[in-house]
Residue, then its C-alpha position, 0 to 999 in steps of 0.5 A: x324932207x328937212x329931218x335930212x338935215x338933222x343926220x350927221x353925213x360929211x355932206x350934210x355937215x359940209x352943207x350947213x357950215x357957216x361962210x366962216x368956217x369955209x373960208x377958215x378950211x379954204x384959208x389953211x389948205x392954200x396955206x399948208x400948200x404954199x408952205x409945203x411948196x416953199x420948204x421944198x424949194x429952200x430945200x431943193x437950194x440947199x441941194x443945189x448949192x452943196x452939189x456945185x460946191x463939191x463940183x467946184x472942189x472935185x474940178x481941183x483933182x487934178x490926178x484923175x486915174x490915181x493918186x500918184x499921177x497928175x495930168x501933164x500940162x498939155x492936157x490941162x485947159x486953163x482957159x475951160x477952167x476958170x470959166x467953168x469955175x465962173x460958171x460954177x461960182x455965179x450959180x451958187x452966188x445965184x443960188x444962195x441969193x435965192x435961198x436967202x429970199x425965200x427963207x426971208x419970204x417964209x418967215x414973213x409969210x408964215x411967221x416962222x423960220x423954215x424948220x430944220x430936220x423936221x417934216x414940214x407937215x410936223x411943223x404944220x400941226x405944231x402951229x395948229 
């Protein structure tokens, strides 16, 4: 029976690891996960903001159907207006403060900046 243990099977090997190497292995997972999770979030704001953005411009076309006509006066709601570009300017104040902290939390908690234009599962590997 102890010749079992002597064979190179992944369960074997999983078995007889030492308490370091399995909190190593546990260490790297929960990290790569909240890497992952924290680039798609800074990713996902960067999305958020360029999209209120080009909303806050587009509410300026004032000339819906072409563009040789404006909309006449009666029809524009100046009231609607500058609330919905309140609206739309605390959103992307609130955005862009939640993206500057967590760009500012992965870089404390992963010793780097957030890495632009590449996978976050290149970067990862770099830092292997």
């Amino acid at each position: 029976m102890a010749d079992i243990l002597k064979r190179d099977g992944a369960l074997i090997g999983s078995l007889v690891r030492n308490p370091k190497q399995v909190k190593h292995d546990r260490a790297e997972s929960i990290a790569e996960d909240a890497m992952i999770r924290f680039k798609r979030t800074i990713e996902d704001l960067e999305v958020d903001i360029r999209r209120l953005e080009r909303q806050r411009e587009s509410r300026l076309d004032l000339s819906p159907d072409n563009t040789f006509s404006i909309i006449s006066a009666n029809q524009f709601d100046p009231i609607g207006f500058v609330d919905d570009e309140m609206i739309i300017g605390v959103q992307i104040r609130e955005a862009t403060i939640k993206l500057k902290i967590a760009k500012e939390r992965f870089d404390y908690l992963f010793g780097a900046e957030v890495p632009d234009g590449v996978s976050i599962t290149d970067f990862i590997e770099e830092a292997k």
